[in-house]
N, C-alpha and C positions, 0 to 999 in steps of 0.2 A: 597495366595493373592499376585500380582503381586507388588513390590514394586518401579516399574519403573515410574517417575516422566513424563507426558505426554510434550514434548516440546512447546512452544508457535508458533504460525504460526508466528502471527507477533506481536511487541507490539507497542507503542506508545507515543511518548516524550509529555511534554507538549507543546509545543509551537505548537506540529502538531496538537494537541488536539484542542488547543484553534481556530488555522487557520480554521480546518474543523465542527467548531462550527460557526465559520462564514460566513462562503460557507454555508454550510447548511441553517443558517438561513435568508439567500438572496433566497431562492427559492422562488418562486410565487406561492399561494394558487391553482391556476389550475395545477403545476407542481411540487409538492413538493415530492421530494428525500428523504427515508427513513435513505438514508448512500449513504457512496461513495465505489463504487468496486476497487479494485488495480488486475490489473494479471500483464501477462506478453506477448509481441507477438514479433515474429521473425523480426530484422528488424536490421539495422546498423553493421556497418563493422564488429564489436564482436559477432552477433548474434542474441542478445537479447535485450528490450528495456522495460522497465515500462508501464504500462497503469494503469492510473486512470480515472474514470469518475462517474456521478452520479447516482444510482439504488435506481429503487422505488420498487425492490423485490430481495429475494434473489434465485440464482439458486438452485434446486434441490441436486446436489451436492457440493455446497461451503459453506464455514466455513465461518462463523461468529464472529468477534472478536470486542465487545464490553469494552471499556477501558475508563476513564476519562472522561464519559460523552457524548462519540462517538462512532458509531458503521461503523466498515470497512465489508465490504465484501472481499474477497480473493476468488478469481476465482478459479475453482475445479482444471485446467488445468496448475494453477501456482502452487500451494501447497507446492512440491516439491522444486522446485525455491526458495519461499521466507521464507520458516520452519525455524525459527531463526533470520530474520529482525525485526530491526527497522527503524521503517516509523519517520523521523522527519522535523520540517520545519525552514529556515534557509531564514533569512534578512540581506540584508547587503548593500554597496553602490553600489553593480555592480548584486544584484539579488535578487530574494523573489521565492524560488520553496521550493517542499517539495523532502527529497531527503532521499534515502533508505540506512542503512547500512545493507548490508546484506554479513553473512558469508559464503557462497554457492557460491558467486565469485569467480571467476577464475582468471580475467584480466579483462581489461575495456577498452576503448578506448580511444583516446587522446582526446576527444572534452568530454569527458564522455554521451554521449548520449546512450552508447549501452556496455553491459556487455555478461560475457561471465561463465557458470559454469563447 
C-alpha cells in the first residue's frame, strides 16, 4: 500500500471562501455559475499570469476542489503551476483582489501582475 500522502492542488483561506460565496450568489437565475475556474495563461513580462472566471461545468480533464462551502475548478492545463497554492482574498485601503500564494514561483514582476516558475 502506497503510503504517499496525495498533495492538494490548491486550498483555500476563509475570507476567499467567503468573497466567492458572494460572487457566486450574484449570479442571475438564467446564468447561474456552478464555481469559479482559476488556470493560468501566458502573458506579462515574467510569463505567466492568473485566470479566474466563472464555469457552469467542469472540463473533462480538471480537478475539482471543493473546500469551505465553495467549489473551485483548476484548469487541467495549470495543475502543475498551482499543486501547492493558496487562493486567498485580501481588503485593504488601496485594494480588494483575491491573490495566490503559490510555491512553484520563481520570480514575479514588479507591478506583480505576472509570475514566473
Amino acid at each position: 500500500m502506497n503510503s504517499r500522502t496525495r498533495k492538494a492542488v490548491l486550498s483555500i483561506t476563509d475570507a476567499a471562501a467567503q468573497r466567492l460565496k458572494l460572487l457566486l450568489g450574484k449570479q442571475s437565475d438564467r446564468d447561474v455559475a456552478m464555481a469559479v475556474k482559476i488556470g493560468v495563461r501566458r502573458r506579462g513580462c515574467n510569463g505567466l499570469s492568473y485566470t479566474m472566471d466563472y464555469a457552469k461545468e467542469k472540463g473533462k480533464l480538471d480537478e475539482v476542489v471543493e473546500e469551505k462551502g465553495v467549489k473551485v475548478i483548476v484548469d487541467n492545463k495549470a495543475l502543475m503551476v498551482l499543486l501547492g497554492t493558496t487562493m486567498d482574498y485580501v481588503e485593504d485601503d488601496l485594494r480588494a483582489e483575491f491573490v495566490f500564494v503559490n510555491p512553484n514561483e520563481k520570480g514575479r514582476c514588479g507591478c506583480g501582475e505576472s509570475f514566473s516558475v
